[in-house]
N, CA, C and O atoms as a GROMACS GRO file, in nm:
protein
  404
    1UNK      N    1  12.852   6.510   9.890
    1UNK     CA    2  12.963   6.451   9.961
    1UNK      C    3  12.913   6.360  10.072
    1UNK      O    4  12.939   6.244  10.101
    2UNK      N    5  12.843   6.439  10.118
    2UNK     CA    6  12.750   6.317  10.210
    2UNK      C    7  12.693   6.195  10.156
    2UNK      O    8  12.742   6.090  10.197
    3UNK      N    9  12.612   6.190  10.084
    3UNK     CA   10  12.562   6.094   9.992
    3UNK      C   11  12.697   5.989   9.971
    3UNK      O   12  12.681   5.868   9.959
    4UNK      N   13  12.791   6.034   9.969
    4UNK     CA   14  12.885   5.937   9.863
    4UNK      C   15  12.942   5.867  10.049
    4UNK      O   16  12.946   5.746  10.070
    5UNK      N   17  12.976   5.959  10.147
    5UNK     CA   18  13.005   5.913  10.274
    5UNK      C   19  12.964   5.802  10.285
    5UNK      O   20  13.027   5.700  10.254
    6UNK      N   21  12.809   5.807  10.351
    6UNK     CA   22  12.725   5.708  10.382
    6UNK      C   23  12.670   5.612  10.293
    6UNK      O   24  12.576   5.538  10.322
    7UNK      N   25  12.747   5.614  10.151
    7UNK     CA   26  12.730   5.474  10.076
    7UNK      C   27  12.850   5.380  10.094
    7UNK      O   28  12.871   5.261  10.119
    8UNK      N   29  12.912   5.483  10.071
    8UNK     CA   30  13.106   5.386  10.177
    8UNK      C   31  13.087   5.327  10.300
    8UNK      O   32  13.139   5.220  10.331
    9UNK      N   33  13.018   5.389  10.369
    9UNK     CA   34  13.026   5.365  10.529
    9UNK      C   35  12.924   5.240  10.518
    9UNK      O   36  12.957   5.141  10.583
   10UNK      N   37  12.800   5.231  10.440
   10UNK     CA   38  12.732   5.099  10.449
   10UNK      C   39  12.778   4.993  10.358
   10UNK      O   40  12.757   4.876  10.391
   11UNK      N   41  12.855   5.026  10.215
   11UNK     CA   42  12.964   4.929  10.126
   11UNK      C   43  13.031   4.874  10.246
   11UNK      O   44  13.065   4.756  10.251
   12UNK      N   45  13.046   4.935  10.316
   12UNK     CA   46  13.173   4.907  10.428
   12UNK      C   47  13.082   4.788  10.515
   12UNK      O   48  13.104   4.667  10.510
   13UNK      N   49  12.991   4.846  10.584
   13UNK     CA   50  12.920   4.727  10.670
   13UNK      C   51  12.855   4.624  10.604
   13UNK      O   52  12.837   4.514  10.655
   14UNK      N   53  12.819   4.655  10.492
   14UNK     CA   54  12.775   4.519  10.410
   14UNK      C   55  12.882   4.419  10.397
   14UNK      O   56  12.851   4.301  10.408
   15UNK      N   57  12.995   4.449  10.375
   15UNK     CA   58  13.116   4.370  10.340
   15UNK      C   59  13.149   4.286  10.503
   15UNK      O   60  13.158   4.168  10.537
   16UNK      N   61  13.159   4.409  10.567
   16UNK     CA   62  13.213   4.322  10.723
   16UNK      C   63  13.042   4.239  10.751
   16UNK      O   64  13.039   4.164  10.849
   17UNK      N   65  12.953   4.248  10.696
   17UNK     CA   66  12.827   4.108  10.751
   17UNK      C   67  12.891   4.005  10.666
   17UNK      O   68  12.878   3.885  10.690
   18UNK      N   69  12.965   4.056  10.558
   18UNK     CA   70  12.938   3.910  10.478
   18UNK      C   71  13.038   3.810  10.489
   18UNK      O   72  13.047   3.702  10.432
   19UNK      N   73  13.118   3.869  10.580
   19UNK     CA   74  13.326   3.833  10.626
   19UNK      C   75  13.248   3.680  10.750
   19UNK      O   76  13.188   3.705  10.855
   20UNK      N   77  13.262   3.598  10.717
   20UNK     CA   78  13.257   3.509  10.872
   20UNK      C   79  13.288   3.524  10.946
   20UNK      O   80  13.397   3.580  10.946
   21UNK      N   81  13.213   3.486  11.109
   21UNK     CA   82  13.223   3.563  11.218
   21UNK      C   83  13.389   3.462  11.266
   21UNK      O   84  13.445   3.487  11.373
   22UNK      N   85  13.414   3.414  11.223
   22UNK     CA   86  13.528   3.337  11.262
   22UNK      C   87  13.684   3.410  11.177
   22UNK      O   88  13.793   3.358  11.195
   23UNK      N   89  13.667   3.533  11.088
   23UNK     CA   90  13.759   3.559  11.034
   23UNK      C   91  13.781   3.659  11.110
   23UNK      O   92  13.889   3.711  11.082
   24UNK      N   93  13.709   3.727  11.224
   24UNK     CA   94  13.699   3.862  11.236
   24UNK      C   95  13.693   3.858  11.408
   24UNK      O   96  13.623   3.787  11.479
   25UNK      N   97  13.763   3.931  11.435
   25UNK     CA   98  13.711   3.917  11.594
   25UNK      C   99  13.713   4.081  11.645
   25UNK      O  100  13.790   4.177  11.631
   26UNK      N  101  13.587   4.056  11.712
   26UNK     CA  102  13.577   4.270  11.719
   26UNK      C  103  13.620   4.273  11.884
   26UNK      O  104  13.622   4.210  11.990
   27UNK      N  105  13.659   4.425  11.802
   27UNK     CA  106  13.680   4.504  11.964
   27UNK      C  107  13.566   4.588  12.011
   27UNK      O  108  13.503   4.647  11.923
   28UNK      N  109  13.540   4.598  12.096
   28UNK     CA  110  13.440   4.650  12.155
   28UNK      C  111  13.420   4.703  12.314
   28UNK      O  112  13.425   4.617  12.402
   29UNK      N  113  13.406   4.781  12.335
   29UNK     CA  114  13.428   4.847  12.473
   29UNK      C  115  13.363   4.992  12.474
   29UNK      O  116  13.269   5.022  12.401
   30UNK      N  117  13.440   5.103  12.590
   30UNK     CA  118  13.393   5.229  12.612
   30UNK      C  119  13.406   5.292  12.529
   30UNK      O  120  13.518   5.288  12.476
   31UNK      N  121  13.311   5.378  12.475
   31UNK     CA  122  13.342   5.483  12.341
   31UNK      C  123  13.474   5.564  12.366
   31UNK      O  124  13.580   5.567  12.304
   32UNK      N  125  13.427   5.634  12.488
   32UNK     CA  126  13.545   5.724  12.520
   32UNK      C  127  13.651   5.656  12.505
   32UNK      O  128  13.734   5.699  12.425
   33UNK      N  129  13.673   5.543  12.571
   33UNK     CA  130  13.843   5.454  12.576
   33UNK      C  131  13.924   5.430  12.430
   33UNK      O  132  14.041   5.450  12.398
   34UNK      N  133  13.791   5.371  12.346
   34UNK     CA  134  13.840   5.342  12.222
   34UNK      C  135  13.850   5.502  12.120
   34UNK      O  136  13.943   5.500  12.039
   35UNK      N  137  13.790   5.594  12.121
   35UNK     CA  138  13.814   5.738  12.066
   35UNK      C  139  13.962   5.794  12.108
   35UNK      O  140  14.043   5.855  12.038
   36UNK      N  141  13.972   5.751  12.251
   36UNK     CA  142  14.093   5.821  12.296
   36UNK      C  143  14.196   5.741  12.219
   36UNK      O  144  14.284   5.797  12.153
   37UNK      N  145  14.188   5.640  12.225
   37UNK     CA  146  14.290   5.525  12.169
   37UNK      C  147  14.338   5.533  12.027
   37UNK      O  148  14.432   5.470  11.979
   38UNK      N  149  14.244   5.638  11.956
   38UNK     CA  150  14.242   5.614  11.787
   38UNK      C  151  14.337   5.789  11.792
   38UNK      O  152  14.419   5.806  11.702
   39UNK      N  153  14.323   5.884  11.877
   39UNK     CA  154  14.306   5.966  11.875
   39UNK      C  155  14.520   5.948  11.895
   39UNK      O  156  14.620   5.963  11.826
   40UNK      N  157  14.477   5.903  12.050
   40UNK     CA  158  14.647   5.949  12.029
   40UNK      C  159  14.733   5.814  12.000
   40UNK      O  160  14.855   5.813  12.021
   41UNK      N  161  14.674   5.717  11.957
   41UNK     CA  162  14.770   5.588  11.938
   41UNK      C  163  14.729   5.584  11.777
   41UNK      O  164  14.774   5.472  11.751
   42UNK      N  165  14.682   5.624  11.672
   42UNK     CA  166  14.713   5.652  11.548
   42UNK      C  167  14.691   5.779  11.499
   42UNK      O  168  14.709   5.788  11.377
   43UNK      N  169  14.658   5.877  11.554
   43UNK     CA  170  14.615   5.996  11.510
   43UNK      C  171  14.461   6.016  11.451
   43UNK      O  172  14.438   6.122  11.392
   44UNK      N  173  14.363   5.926  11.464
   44UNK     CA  174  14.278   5.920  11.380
   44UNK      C  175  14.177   6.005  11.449
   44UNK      O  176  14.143   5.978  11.564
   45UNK      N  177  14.124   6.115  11.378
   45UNK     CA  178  14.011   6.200  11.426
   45UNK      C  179  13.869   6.197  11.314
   45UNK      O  180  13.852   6.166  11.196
   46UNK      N  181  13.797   6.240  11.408
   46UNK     CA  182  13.633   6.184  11.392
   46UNK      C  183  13.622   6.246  11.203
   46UNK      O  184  13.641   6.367  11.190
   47UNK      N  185  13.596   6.174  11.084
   47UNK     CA  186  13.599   6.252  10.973
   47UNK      C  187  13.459   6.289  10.954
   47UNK      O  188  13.415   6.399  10.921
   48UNK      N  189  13.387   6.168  10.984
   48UNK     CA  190  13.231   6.151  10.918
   48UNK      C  191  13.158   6.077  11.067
   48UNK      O  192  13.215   6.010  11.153
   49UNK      N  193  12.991   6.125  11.057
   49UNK     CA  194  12.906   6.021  11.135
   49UNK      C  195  12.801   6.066  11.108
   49UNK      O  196  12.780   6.185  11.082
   50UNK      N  197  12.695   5.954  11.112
   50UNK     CA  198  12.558   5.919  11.106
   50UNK      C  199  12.472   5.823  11.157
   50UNK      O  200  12.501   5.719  11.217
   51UNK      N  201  12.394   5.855  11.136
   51UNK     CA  202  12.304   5.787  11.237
   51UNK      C  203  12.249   5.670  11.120
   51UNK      O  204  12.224   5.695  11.002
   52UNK      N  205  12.235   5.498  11.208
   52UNK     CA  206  12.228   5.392  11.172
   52UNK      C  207  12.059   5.386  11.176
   52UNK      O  208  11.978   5.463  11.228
   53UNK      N  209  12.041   5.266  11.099
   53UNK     CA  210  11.844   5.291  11.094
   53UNK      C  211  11.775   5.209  11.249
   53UNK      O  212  11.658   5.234  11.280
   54UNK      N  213  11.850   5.127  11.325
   54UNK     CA  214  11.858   5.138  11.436
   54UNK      C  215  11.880   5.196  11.533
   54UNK      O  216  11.827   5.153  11.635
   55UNK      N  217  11.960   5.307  11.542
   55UNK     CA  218  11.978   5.445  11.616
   55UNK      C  219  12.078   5.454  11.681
   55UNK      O  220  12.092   5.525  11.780
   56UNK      N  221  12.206   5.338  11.604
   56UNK     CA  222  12.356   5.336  11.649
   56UNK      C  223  12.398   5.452  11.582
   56UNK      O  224  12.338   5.490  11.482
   57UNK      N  225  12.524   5.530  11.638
   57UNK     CA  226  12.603   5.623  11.576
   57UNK      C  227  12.734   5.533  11.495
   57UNK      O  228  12.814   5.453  11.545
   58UNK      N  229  12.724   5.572  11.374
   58UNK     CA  230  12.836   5.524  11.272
   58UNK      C  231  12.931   5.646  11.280
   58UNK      O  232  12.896   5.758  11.244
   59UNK      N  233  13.077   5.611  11.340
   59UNK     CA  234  13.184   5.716  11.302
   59UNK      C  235  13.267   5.653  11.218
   59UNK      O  236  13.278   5.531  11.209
   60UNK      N  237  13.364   5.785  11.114
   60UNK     CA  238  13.481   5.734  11.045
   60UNK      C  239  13.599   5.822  11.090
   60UNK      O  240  13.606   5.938  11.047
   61UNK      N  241  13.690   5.776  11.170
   61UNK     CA  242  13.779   5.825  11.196
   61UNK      C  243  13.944   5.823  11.125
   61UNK      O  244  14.023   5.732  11.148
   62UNK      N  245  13.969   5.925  11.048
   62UNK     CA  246  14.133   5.904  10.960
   62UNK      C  247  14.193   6.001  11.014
   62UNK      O  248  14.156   6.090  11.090
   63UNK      N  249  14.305   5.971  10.959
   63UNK     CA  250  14.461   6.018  10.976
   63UNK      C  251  14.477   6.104  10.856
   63UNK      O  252  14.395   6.120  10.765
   64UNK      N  253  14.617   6.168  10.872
   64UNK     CA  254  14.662   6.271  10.785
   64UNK      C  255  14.756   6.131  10.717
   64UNK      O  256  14.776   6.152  10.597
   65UNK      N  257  14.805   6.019  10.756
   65UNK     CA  258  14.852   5.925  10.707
   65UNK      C  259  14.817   5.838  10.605
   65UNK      O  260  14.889   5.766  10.535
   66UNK      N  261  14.645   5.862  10.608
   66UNK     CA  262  14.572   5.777  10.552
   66UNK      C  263  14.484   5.648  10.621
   66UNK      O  264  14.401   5.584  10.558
   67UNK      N  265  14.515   5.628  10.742
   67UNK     CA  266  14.466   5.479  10.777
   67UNK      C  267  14.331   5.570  10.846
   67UNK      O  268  14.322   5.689  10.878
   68UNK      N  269  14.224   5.447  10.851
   68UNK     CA  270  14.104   5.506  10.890
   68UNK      C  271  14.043   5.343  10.974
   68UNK      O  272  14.083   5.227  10.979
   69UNK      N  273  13.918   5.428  11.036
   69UNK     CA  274  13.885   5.352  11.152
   69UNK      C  275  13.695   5.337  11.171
   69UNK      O  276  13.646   5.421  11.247
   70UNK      N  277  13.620   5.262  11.121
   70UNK     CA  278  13.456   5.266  11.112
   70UNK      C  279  13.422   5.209  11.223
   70UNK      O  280  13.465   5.097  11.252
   71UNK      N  281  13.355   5.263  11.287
   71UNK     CA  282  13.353   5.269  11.436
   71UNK      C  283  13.186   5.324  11.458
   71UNK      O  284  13.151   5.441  11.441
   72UNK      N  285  13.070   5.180  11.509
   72UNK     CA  286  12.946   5.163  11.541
   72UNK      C  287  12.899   5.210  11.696
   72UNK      O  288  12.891   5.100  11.751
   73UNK      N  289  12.884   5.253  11.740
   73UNK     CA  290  12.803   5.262  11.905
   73UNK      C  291  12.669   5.284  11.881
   73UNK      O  292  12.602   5.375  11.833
   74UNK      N  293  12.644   5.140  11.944
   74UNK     CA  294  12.487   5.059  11.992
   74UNK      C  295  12.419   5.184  12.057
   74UNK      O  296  12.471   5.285  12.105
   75UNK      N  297  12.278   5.146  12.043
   75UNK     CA  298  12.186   5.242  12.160
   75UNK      C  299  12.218   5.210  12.284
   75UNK      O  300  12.208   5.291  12.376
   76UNK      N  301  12.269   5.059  12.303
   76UNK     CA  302  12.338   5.060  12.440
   76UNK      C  303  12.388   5.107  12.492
   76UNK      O  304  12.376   5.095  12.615
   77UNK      N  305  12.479   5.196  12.433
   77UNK     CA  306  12.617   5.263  12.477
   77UNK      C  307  12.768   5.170  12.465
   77UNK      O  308  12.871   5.203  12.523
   78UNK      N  309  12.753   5.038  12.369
   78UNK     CA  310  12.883   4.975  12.347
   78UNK      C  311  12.916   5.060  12.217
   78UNK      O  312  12.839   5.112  12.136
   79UNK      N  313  13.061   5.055  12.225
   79UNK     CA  314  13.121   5.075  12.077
   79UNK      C  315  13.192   5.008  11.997
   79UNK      O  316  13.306   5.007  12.045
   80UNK      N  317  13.189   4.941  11.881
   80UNK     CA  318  13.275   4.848  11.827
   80UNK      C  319  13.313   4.899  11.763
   80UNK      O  320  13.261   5.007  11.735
   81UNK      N  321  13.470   4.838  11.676
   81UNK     CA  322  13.471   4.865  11.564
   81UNK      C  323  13.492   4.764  11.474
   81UNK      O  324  13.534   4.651  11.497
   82UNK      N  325  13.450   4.833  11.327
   82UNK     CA  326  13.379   4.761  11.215
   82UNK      C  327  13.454   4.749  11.148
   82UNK      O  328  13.436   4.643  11.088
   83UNK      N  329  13.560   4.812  11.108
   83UNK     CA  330  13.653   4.772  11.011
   83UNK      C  331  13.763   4.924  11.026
   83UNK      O  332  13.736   5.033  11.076
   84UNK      N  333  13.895   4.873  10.960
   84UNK     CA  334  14.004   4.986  10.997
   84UNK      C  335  14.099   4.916  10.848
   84UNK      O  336  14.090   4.799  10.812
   85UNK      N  337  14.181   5.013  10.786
   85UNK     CA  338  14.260   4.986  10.694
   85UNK      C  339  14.358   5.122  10.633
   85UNK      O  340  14.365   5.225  10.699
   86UNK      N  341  14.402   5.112  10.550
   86UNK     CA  342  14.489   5.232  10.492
   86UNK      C  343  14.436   5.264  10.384
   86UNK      O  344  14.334   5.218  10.334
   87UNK      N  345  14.543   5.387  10.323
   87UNK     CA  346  14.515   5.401  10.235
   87UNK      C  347  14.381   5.525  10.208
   87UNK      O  348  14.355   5.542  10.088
   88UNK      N  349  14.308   5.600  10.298
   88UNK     CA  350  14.201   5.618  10.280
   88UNK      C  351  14.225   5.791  10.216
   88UNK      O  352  14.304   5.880  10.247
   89UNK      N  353  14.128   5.783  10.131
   89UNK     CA  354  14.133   5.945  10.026
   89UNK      C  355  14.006   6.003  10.041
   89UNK      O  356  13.910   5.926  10.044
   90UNK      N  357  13.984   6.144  10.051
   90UNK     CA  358  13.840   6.216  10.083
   90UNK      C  359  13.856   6.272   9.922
   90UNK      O  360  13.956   6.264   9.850
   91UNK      N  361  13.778   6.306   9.903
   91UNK     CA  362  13.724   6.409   9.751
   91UNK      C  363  13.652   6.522   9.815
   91UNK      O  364  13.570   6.535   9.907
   92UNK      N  365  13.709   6.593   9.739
   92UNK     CA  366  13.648   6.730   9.770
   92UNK      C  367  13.477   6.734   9.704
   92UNK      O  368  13.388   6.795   9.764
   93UNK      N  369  13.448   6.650   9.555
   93UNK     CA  370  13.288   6.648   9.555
   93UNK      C  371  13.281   6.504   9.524
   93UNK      O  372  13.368   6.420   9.500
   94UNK      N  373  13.120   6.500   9.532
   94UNK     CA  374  13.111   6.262   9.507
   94UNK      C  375  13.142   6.270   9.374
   94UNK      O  376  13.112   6.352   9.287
   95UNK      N  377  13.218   6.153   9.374
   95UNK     CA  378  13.244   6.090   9.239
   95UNK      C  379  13.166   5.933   9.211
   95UNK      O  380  13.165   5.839   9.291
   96UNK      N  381  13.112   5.935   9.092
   96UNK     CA  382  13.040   5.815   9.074
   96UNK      C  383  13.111   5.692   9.061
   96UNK      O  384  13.171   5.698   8.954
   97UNK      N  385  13.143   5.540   9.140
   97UNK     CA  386  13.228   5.470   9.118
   97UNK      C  387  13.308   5.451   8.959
   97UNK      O  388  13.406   5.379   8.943
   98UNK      N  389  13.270   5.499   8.894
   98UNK     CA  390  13.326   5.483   8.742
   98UNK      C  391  13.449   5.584   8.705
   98UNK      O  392  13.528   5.579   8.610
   99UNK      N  393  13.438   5.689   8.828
   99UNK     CA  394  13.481   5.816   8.810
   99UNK      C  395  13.614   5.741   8.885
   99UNK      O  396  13.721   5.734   8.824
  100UNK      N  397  13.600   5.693   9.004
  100UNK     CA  398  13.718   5.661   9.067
  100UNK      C  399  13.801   5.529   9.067
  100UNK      O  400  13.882   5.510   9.157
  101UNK      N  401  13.783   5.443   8.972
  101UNK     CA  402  13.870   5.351   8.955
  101UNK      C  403  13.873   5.358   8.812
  101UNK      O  404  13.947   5.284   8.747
   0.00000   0.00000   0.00000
């Protein structure tokens, strides 16, 4: 289950490098500010995180609604986020992309 996490979570950042920086404009600020913000202004709590090969923390934060939230903090201590959308489904074990569409 992990395995299948952290191939989503980098599918995910590969896609937002390849988006032009002109389509996309990030938010970025205090971890705490933006956690609190996901927490009680969509419900979204921490699902998944790992550590980046630079030594940023990658979180995925969803809802019981479905919408979810990929969310980077730098060794700096900034936090952005990377991408947010609906729709999002956990599996109870990994399924091989063939399995799920």
């Amino acid at each position: 289950m992990k395995r299948f996490i952290f191939a989503l979570i980098g599918a995910s950042f590969a896609a937002l490098l390849a988006t032009p920086a002109s389509s996309a404009e990030s938010v970025c600020g205090n971890r705490d500010d933006i956690v609190s913000r996901l927490e009680n202004g969509y419900q979204e709590f921490n699902s998944a995180m790992g550590m980046s090969t630079n030594g940023g923390l990658v979180e995925l934060y969803t809802s019981d609604k479905g919408t979810w939230t990929l969310m980077l903090t730098q060794p700096d201590g900034i936090s952005c986020l990377i991408a947010a959308g609906q729709n999002w489904e956990s599996f109870s074990s990994p399924k091989s992309a063939s399995q799920v569409f």
